[in-house]
gemmi code that builds the backbone of each chain (N, CA, C; Angstrom):
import gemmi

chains = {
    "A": [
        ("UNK", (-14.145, -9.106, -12.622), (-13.585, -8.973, -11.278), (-12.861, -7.625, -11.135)),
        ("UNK", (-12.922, -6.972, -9.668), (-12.194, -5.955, -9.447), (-11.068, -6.436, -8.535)),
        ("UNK", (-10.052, -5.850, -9.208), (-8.321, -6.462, -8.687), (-8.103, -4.701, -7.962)),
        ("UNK", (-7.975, -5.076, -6.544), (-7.974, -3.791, -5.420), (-6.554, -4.057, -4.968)),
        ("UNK", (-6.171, -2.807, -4.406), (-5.187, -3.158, -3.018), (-5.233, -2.431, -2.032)),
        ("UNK", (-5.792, -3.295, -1.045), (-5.629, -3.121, 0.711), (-4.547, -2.016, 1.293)),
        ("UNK", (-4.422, -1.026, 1.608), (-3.514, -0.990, 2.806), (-3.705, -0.947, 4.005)),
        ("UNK", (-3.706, -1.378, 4.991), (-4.215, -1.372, 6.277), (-2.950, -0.807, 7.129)),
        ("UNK", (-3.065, 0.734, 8.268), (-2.231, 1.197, 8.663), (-3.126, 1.120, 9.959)),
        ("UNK", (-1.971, 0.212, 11.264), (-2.621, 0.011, 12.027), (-1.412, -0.001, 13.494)),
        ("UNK", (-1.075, 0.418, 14.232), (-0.369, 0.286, 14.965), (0.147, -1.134, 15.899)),
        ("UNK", (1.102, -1.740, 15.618), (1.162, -3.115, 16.312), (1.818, -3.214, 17.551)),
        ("UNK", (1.719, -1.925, 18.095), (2.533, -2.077, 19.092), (1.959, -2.604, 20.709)),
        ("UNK", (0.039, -2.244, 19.865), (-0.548, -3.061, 21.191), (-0.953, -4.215, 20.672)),
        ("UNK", (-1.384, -4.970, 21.695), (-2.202, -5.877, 21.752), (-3.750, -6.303, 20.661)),
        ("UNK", (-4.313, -4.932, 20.747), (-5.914, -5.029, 20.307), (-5.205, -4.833, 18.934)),
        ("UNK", (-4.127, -3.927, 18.592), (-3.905, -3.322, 16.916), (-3.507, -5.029, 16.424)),
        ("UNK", (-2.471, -5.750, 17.226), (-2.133, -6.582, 15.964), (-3.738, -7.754, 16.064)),
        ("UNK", (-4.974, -7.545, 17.006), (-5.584, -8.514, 16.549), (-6.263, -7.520, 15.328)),
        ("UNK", (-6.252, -6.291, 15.261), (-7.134, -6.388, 14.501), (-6.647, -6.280, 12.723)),
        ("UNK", (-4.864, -6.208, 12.863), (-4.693, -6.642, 11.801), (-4.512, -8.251, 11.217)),
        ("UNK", (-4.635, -8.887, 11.965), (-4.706, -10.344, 11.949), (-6.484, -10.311, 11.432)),
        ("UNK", (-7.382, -9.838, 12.024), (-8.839, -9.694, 11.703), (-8.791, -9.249, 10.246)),
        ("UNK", (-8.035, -7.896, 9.600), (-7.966, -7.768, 8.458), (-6.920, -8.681, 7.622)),
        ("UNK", (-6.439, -9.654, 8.253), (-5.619, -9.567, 7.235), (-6.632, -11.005, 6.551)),
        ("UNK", (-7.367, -11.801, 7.582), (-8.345, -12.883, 7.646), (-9.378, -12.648, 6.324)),
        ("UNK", (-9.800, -11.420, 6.648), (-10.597, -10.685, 5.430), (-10.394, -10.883, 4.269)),
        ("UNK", (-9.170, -10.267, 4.175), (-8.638, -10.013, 2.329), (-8.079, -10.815, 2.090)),
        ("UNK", (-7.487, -12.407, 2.894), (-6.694, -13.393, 2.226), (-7.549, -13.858, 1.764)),
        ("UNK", (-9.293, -14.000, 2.164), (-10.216, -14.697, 2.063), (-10.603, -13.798, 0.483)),
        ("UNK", (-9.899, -13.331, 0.184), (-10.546, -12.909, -1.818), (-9.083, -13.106, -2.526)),
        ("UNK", (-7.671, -12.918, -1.567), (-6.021, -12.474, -2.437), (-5.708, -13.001, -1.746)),
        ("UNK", (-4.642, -12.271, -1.889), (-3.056, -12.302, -0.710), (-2.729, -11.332, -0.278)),
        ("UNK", (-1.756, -11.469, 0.842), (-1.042, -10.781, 1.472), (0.073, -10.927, 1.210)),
        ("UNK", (0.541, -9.674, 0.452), (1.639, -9.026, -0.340), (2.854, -8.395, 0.493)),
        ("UNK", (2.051, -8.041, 1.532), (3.511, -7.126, 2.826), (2.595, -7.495, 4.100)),
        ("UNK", (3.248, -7.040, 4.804), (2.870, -7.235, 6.533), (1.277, -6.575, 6.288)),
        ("UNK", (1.179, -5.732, 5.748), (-0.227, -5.051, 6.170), (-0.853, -4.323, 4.876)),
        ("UNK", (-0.549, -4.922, 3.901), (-1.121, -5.052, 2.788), (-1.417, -6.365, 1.960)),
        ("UNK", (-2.298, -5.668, 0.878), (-2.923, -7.147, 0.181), (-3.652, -6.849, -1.020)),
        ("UNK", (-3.657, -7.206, -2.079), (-4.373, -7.959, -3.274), (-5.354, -9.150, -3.410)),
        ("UNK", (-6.092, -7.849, -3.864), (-7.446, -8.524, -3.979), (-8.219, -8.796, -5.098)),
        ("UNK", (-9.331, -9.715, -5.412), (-10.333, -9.377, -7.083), (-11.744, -9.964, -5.985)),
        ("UNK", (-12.407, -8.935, -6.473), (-13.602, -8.902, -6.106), (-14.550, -8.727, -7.053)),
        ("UNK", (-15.950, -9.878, -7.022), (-17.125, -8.800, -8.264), (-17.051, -7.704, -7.187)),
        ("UNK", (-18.656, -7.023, -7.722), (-19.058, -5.721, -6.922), (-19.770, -5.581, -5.582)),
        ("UNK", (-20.424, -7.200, -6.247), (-20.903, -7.291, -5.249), (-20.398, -7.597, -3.853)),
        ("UNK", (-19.212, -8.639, -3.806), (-18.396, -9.025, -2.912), (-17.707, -7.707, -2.270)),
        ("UNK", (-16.929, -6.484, -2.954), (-16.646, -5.229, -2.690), (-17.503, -4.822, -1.456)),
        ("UNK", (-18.923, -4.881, -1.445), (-19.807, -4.873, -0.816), (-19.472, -4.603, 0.393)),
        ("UNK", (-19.759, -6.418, 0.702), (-19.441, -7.106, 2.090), (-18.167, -6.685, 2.378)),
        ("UNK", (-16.909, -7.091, 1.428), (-15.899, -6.644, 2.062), (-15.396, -5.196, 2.919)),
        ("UNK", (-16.000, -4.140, 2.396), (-16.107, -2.811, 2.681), (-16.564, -3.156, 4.255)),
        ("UNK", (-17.687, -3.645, 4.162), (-18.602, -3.574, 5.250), (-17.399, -4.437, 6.280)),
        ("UNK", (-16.727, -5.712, 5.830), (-16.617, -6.051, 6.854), (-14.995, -5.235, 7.632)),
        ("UNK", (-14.154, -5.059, 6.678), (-13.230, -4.086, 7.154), (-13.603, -2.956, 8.241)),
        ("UNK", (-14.829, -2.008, 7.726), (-14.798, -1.108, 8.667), (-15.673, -1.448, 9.829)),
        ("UNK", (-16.132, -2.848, 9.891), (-16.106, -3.655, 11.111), (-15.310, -3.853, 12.346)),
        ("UNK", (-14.229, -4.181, 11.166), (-12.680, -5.003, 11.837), (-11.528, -3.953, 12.156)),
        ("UNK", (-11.906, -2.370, 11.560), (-10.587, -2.089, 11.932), (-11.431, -0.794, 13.249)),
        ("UNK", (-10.064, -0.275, 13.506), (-10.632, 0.928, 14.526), (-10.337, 2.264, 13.907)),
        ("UNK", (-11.932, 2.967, 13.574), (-11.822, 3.915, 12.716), (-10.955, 5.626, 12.963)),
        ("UNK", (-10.860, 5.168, 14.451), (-10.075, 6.253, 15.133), (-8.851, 6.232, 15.655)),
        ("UNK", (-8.781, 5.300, 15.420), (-6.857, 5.190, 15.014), (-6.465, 4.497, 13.908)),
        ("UNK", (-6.767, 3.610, 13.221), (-6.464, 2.897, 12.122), (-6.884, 3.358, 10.659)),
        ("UNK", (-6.163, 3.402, 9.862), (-6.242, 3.674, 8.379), (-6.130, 2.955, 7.395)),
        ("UNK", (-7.570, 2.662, 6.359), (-7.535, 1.727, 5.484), (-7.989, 2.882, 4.299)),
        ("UNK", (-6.681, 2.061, 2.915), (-7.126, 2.967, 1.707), (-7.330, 1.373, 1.244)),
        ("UNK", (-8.026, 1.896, -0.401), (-8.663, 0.781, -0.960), (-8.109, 1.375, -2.440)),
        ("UNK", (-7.328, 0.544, -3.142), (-7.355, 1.238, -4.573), (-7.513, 0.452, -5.650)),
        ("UNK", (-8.105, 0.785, -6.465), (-8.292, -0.210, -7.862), (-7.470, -0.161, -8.718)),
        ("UNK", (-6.766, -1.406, -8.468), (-5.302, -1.525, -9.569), (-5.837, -1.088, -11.021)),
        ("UNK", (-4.883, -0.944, -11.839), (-4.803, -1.142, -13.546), (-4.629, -2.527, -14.003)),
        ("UNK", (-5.184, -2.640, -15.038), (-4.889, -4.390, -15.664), (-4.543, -4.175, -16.909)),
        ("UNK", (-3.673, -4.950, -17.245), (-3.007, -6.034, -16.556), (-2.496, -5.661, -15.323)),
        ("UNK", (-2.494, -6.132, -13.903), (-2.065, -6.034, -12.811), (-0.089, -6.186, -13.153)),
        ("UNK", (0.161, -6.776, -14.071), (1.668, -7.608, -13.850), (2.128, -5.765, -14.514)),
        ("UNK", (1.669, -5.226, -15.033), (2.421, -4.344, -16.234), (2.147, -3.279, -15.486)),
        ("UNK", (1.836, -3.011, -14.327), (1.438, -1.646, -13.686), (2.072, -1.926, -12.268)),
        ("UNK", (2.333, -3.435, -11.741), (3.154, -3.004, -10.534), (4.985, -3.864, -10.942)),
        ("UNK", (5.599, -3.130, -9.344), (7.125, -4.088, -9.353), (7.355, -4.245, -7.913)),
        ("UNK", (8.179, -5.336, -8.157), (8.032, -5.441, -6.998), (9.886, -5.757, -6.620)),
        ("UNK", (10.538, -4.681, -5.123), (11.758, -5.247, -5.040), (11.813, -5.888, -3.728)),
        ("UNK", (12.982, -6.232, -3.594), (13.339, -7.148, -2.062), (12.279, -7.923, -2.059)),
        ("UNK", (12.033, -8.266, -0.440), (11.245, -9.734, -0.383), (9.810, -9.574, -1.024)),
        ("UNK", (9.510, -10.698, -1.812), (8.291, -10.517, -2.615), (7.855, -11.491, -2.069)),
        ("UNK", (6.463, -11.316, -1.756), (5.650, -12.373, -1.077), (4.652, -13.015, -2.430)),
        ("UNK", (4.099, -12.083, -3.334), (3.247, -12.335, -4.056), (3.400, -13.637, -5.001)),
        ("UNK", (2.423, -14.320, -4.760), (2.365, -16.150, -5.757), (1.510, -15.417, -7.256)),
        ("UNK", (1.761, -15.780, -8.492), (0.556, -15.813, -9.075), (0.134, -16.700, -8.816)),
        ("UNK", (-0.913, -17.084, -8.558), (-2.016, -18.283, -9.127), (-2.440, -18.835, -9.943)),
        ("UNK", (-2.360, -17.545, -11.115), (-3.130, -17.621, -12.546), (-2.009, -18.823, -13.131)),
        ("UNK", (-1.008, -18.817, -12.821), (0.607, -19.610, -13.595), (0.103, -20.516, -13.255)),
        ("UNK", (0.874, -21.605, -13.310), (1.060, -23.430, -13.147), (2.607, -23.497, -11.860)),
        ("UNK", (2.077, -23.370, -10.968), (3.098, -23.522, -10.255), (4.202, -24.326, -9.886)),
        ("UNK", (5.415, -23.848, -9.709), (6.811, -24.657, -10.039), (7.615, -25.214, -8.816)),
        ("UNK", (7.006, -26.190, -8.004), (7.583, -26.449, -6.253), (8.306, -27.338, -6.890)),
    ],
    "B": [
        ("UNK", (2.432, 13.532, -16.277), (2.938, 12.999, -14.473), (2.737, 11.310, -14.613)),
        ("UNK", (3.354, 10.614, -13.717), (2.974, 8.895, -13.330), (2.727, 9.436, -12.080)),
        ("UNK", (1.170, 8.983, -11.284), (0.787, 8.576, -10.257), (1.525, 7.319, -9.863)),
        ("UNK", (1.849, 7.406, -8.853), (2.712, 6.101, -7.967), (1.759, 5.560, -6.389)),
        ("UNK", (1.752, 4.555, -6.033), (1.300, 4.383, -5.033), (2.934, 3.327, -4.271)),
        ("UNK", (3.671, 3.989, -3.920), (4.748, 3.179, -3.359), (4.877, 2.345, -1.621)),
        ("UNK", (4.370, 1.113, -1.188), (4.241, 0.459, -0.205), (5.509, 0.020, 0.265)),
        ("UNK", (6.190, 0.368, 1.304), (7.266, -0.073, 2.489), (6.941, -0.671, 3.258)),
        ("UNK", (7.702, -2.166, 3.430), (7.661, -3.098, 4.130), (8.875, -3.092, 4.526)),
        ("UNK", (8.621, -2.860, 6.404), (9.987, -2.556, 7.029), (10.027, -2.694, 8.553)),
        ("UNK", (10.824, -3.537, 9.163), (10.602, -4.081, 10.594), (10.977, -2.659, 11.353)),
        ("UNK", (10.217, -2.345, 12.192), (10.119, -1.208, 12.588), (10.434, -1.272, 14.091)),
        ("UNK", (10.957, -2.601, 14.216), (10.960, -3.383, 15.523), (12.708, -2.976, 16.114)),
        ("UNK", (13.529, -2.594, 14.763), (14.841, -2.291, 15.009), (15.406, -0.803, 14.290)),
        ("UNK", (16.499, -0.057, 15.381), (16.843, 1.184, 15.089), (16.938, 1.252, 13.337)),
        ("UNK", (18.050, 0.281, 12.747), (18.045, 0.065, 11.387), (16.937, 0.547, 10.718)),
        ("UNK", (15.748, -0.225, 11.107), (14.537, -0.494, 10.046), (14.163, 0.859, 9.909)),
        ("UNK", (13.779, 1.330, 11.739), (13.240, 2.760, 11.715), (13.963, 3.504, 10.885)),
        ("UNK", (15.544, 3.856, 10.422), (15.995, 4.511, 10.033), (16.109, 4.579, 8.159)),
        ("UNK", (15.811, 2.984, 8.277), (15.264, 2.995, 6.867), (13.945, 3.492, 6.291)),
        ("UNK", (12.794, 3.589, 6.980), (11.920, 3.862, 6.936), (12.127, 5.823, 6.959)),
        ("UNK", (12.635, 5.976, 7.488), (13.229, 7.575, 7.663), (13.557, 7.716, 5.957)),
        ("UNK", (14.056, 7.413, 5.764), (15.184, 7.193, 4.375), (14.010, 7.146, 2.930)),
        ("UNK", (13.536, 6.164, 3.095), (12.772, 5.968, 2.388), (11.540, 7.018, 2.528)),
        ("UNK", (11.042, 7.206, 3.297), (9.574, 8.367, 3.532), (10.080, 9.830, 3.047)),
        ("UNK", (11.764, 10.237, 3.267), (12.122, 11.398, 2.611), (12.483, 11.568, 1.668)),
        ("UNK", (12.327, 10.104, 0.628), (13.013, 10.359, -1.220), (11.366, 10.352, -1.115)),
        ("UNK", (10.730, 9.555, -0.680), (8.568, 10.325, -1.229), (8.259, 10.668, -1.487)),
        ("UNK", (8.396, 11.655, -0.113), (7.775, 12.839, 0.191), (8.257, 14.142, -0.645)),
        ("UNK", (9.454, 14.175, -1.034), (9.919, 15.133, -2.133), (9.413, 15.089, -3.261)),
        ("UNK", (8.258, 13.633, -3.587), (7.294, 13.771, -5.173), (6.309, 13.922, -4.688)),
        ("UNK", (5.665, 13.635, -3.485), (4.369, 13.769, -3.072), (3.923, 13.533, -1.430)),
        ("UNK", (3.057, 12.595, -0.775), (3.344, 12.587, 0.020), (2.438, 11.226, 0.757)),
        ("UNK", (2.807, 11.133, 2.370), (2.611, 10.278, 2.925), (1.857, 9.862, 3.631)),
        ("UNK", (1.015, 9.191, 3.055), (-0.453, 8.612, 3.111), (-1.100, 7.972, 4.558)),
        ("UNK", (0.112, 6.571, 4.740), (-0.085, 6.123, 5.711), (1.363, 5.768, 6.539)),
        ("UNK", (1.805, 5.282, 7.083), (3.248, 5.223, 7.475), (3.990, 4.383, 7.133)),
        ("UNK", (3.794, 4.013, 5.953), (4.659, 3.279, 5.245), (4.123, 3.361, 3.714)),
        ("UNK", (2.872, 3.880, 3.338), (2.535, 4.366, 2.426), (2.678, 5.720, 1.744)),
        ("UNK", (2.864, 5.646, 0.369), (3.157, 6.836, -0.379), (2.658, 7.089, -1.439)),
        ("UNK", (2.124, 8.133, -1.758), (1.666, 8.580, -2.724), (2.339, 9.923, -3.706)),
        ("UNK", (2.657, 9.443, -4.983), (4.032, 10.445, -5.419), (3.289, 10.540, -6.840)),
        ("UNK", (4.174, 11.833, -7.214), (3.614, 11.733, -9.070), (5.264, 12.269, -9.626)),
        ("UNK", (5.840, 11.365, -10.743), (6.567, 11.811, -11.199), (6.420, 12.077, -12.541)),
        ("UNK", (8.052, 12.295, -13.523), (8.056, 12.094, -14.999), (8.390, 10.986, -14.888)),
        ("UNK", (8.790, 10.502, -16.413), (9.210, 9.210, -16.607), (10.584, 9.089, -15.612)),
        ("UNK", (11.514, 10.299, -16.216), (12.932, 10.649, -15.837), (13.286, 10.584, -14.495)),
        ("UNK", (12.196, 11.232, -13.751), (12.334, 10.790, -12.278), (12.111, 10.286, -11.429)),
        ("UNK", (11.216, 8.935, -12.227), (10.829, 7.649, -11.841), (12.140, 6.707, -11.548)),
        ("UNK", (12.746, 6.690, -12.515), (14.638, 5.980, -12.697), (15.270, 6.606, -11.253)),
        ("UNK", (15.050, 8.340, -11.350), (15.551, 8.343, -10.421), (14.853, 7.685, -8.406)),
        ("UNK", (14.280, 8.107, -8.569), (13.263, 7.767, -7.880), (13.324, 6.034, -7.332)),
        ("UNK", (13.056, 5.828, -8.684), (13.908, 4.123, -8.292), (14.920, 3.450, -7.589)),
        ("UNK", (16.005, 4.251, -8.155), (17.371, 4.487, -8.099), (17.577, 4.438, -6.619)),
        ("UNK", (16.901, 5.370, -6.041), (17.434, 5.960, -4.625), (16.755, 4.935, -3.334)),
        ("UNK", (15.573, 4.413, -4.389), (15.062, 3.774, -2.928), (15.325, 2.394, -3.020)),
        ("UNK", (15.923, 1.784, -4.121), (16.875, 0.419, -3.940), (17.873, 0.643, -2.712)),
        ("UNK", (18.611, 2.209, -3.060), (19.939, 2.414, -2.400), (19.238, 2.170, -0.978)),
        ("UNK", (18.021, 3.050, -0.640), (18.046, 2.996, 0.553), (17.397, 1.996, 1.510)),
        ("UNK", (16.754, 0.779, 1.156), (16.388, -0.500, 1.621), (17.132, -1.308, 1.283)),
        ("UNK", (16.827, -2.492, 2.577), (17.577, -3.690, 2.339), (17.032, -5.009, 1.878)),
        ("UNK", (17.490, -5.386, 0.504), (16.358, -5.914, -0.397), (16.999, -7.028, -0.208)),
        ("UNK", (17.281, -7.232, 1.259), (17.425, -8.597, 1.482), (16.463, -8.862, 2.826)),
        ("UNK", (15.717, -7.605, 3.320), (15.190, -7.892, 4.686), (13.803, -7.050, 4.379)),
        ("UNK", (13.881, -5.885, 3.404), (12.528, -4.807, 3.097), (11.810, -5.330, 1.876)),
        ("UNK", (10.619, -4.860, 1.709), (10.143, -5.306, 0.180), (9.374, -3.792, -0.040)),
        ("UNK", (9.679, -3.188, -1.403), (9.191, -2.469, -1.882), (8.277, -2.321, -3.328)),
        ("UNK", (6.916, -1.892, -2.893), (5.739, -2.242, -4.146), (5.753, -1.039, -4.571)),
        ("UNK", (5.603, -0.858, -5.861), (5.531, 0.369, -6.798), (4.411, -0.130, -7.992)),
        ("UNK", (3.460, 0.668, -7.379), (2.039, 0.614, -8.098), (1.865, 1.758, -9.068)),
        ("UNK", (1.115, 1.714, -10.192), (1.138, 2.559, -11.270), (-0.478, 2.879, -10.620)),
        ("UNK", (-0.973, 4.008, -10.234), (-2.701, 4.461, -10.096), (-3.005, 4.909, -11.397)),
        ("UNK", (-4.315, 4.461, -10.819), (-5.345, 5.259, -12.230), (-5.582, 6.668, -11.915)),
        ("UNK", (-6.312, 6.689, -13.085), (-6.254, 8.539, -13.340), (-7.886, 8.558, -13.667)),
        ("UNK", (-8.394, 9.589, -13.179), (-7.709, 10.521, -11.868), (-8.342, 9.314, -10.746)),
        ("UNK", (-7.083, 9.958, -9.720), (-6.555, 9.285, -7.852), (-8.084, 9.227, -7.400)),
        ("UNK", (-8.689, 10.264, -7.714), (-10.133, 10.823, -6.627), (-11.068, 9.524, -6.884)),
        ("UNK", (-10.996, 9.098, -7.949), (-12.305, 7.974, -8.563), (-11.885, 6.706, -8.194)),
        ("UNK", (-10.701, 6.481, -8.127), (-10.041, 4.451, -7.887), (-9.259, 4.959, -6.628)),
        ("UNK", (-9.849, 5.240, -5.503), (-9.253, 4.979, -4.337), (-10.605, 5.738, -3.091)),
        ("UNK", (-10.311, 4.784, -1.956), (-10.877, 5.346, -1.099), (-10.449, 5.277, 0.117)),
        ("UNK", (-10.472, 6.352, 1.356), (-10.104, 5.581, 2.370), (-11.065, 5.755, 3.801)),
        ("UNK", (-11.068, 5.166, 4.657), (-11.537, 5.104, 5.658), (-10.286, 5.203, 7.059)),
        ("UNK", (-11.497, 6.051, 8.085), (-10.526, 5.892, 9.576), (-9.395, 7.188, 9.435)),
        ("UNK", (-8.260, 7.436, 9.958), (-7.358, 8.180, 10.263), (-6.989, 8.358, 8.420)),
        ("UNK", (-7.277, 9.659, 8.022), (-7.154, 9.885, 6.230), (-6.067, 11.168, 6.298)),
        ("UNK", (-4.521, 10.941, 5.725), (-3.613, 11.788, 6.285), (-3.385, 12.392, 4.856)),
        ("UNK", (-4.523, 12.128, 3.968), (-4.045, 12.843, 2.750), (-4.808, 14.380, 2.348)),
        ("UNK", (-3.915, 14.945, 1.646), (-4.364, 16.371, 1.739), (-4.151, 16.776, 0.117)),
        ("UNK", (-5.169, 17.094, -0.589), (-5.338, 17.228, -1.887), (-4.463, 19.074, -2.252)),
        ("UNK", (-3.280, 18.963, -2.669), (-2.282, 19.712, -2.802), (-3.091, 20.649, -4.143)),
        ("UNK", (-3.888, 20.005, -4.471), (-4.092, 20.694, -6.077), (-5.670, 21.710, -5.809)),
        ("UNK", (-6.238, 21.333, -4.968), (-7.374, 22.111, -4.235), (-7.030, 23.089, -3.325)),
        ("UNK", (-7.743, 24.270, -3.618), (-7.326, 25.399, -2.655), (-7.073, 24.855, -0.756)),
        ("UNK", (-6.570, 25.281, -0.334), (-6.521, 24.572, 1.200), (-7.355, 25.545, 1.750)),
        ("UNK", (-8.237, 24.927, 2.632), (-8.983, 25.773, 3.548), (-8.421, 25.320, 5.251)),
        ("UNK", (-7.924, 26.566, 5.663), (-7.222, 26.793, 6.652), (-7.808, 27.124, 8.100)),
    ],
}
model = gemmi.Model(1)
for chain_id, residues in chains.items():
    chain = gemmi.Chain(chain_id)
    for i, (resn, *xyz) in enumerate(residues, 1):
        res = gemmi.Residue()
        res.name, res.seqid = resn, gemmi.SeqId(i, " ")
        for name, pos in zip(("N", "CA", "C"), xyz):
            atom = gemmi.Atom()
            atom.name, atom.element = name, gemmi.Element(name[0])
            atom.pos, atom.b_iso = gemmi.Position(*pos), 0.0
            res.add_atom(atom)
        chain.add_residue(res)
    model.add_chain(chain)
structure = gemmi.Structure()
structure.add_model(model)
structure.setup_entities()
């Protein structure tokens, strides 16, 4: 699997921007999470990378909106940190509700 | 150098936030620079990673902001891509003007 991260820079101040970060954000929860308002973690094979590519520059607007794509380091835990509000769940753990 | 990919999550909805966001985009931009508007892309030493750290605890509120500090791979050019509005400008390549 490829473990990516989303940033999606999109203006919310209209109408069409926050659907279409709601459109992306639909995208990438559908492989991760959503880590901040307009970012996200992802693992994709290559093939999935694919589609996803494809469907982002579907979903966003290429003339005002900005999406980078980067391929984390792994272990993912030993290459990021995270302060203030942390949204991120592992999954991989046994979770503790 | 450490490649950094540093993500700000920040309500932009209030003078505060904006001004945090001010705050934060100018300790960055002094290692590198700013990708998307709340995204950053920086390279430090170890030494001024601490600092670096240091300053942008001080300057969010890590009771209302969340800040991600990603370690990139090497080299930036091969594990990242972006699409749409691309505000990055390769500092290490001659600039053609």
């Amino acid at each position: 699997m490829i473990d990516l991260l989303i940033c999606y820079d999109v203006s919310t101040q209209t109408e069409a921007g926050r659907r279409r970060l709601r459109r992306v954000a639909k995208i990438c929860v559908a492989h991760g999470q959503r880590v901040q308002n307009s970012v996200f973690e992802v693992s994709v094979t290559d093939v999935q990378l694919l589609t996803l590519r494809q469907k982002l520059l579907e979903a966003m607007d290429v003339t005002e909106d900005s999406i980078r794509i980067y391929r984390l380091r792994q272990p993912r835990e030993k290459f990021v940190e995270a302060h203030g509000l942390d949204q991120y769940v592992d999954f991989s753990e046994p979770l503790i509700l």
